[in-house]
N, C-alpha and C positions, 0 to 999 in steps of 0.2 A: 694547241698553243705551243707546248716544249716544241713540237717541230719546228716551229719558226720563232724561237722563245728571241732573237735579238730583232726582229722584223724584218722587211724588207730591206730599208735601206742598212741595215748590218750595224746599225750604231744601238740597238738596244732603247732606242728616245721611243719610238713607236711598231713595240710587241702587237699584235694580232690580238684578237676579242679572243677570248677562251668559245670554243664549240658548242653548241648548244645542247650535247648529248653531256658534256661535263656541267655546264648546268644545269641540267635536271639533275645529275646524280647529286649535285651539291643543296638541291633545293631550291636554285637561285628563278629557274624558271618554270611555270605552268602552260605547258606547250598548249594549242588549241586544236582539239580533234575534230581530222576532217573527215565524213563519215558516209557522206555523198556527193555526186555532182554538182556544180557551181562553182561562182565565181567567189574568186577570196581576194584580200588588199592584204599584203604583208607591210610591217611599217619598221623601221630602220631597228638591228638588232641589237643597240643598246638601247633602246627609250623602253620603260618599263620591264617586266618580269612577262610577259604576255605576248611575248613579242614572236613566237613558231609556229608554224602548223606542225601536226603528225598524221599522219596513214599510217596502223598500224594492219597488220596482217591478221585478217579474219580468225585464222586458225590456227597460228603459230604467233603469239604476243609477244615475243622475243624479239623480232624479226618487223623494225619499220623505218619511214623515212621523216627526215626532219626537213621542212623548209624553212630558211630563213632569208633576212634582205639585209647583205654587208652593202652597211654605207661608210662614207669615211669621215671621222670626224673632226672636231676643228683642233685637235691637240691628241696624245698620245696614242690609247688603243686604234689601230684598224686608221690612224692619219693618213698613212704611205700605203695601204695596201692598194694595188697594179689594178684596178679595175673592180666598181661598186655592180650588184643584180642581184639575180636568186641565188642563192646556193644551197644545193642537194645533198643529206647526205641519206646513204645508207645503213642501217644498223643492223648487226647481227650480234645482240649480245650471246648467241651462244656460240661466238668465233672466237678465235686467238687473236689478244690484242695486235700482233706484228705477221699476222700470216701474210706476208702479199701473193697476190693473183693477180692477173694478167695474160692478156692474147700474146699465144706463144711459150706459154709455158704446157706442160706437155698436160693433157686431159683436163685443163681449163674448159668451164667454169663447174665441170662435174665433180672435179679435184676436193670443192668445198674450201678450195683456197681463197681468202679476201679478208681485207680486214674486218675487226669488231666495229671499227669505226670508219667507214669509206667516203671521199667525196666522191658524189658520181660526177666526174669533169666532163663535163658539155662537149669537149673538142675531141672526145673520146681515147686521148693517148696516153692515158695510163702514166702518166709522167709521177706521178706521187709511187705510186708501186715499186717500178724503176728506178728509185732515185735519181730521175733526171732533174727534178724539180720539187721546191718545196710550196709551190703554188704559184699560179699565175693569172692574166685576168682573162686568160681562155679557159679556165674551168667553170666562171659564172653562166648562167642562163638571164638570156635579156633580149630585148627587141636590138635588132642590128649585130648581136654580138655573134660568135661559132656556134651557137645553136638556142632556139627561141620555142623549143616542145622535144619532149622526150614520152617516152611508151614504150610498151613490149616489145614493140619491134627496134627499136634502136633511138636516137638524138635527129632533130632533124630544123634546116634552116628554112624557115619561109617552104617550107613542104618538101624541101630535099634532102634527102636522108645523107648525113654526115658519119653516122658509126650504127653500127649493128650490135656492136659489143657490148658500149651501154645503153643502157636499158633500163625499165621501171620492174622487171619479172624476181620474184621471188628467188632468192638461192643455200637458204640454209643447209649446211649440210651435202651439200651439193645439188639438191634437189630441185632444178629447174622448176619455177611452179609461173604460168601467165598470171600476171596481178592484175590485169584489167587497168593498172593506173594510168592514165594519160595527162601529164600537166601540160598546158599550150596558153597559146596566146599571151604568153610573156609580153608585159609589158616593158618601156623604157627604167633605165637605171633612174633611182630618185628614193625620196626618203617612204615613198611609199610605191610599192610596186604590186599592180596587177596581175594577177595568173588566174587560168580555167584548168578544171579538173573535172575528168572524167572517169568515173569505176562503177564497178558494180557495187548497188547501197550494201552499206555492213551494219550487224548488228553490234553487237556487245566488244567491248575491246578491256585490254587491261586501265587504260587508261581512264579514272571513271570524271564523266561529264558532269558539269554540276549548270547546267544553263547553256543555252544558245541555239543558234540555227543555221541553216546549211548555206547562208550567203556569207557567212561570215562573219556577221555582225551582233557582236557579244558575247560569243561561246566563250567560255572559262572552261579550265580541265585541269585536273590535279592530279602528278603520279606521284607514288612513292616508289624511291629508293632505298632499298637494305645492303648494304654492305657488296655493290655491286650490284643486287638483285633486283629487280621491279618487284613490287608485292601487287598480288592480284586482289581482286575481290573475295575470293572464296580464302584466300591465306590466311595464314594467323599471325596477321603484320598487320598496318595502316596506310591509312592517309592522311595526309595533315589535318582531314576534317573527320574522321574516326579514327578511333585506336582499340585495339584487341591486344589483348594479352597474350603468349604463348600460354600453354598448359601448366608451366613451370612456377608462373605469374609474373615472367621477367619478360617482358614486350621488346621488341626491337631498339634500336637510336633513335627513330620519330614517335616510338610510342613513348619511351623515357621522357624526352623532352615535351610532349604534351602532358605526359602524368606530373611531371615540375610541373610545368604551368599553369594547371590546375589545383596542384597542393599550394604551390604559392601565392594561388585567389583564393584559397581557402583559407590559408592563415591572415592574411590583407582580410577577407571578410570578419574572420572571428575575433581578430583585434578592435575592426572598426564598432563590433559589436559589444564586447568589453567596453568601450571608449564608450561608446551610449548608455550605456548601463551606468556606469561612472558616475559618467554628468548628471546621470540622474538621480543617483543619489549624491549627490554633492561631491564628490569626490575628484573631481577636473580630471575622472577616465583612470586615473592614476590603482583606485582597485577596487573591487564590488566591495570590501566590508564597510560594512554597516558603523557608524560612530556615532556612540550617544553621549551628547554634549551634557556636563555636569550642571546642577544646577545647586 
């Protein structure tokens, strides 16, 4: 969002939706893990908290992509942005927030240059990298649009290959790795857009699943962020549906705030319980002792 914090049309009335890699860090979304082949409905990226997919990387959970569907809406966030579809992005949280990478730069993409946070732009011209552009409606994926399927091998329109560059393949680190992912058959721009996905099945991701299945219909998935970092399963951090203590017995910022939440249905309990106890001995909850009336 800061990169285009006044929007489009440069009057600052309608800013850009905040990224959906800053809303998971902030807790705002529970992205839906996509884990095998099939077909998914993405639905417009403000309606709900459930509103992404994720691919993450088998072997490397640092390392995935987010899809989402910018629609535009009737008033400020995402009103003026140049063009509604899919939008890709790439994450390497273990890259330099500002590294840019691009074709033409000298030992790209082995370099390990790119950003933490990438859009993979469709039309393949690196224009965000560059500073040519702060975005435009050739970066989306859509039926009709500069490219309607992306995969290892490059972007490609109605089956003709538009760039080589981007790609779906692995790069942490410099590390070339084929991901197997193939998104295609983009559907049309609209508040709910279709896509196919092709990879090899994955097991276990950091992201853990709490429900759903591989058409897309109902998975729920819940990460946690720590201070920048994903917590995995095996950590000594949470998710907002467990919490682990460090060793120390001071938990992260999701575990503090579930330990509140729970000491404060504790006390909401034990008062409620007091307050019964009261009533029942006559005291309107006010205090257990006992009063014996004179005679």
């Amino acid at each position: 969002m800061m990169g285009n914090s006044w929007g489009f049309p440069g009057d600052q009335y309608y800013p850009p939706m905040m990224s959906p890699w800053t809303k998971i860090m902030l807790g705002w979304l529970d992205p839906v893990v996509i884990k095998s082949s099939g077909q998914y409905n993405a639905i417009a990226s403000y309606q709900g908290d459930k509103n992404a997919y994720v691919i993450v990387r088998p072997d490397v959970d640092t390392e995935y992509f987010i899809i989402e569907n910018r629609v535009r809406t009737a008033t400020s966030f995402d009103a003026k942005i140049p063009q509604e579809g899919l939008l890709i992005w790439h994450i390497d949280d273990k890259a330099d927030i500002n590294e840019e990478g691009h074709p033409g730069l000298s030992g790209w993409p082995e370099s390990g240059d790119h950003y933490r946070v990438a859009v993979v732009q469709a039309d393949g011209e690196f224009q965000l990298e560059k500073s040519e552009s702060r975005g435009d409606g050739s970066d989306l994926f859509y039926k009709g649009g500069p490219a309607d399927e992306i995969g290892p091998n490059g972007a490609f329109k109605e089956g003709q290959l538009i760039s080589s560059d981007v790609n779906t393949n692995w790069y942490q680190r410099g590390n070339i790795v084929d991901s197997t992912i193939r998104i295609y058959e983009v559907g049309y721009p609209g508040h709910t857009v279709s896509f196919k996905v092709e990879m090899a099945s994955q097991g276990g991701s950091s992201f853990r699943e709490v429900g759903g299945d591989s058409t897309g219909n109902g998975p729920q998935q819940v990460g946690c962020f720590v201070n920048g970092e994903r917590c995995n399963a095996n950590d000594e951090c949470c998710s907002r549906h467990s919490c682990k203590p460090t060793r120390k017995g001071r938990g992260p910022d999701c575990c503090k705030l579930r330990r509140r939440n729970r000491n404060a249905a504790n006390a909401r309990n034990k008062k409620r319980k007091r307050n019964n106890q009261g009533r029942a001995l006559g005291t309107g909850g006010k205090s257990k002792r006992r009063i014996t009336p004179l005679h």
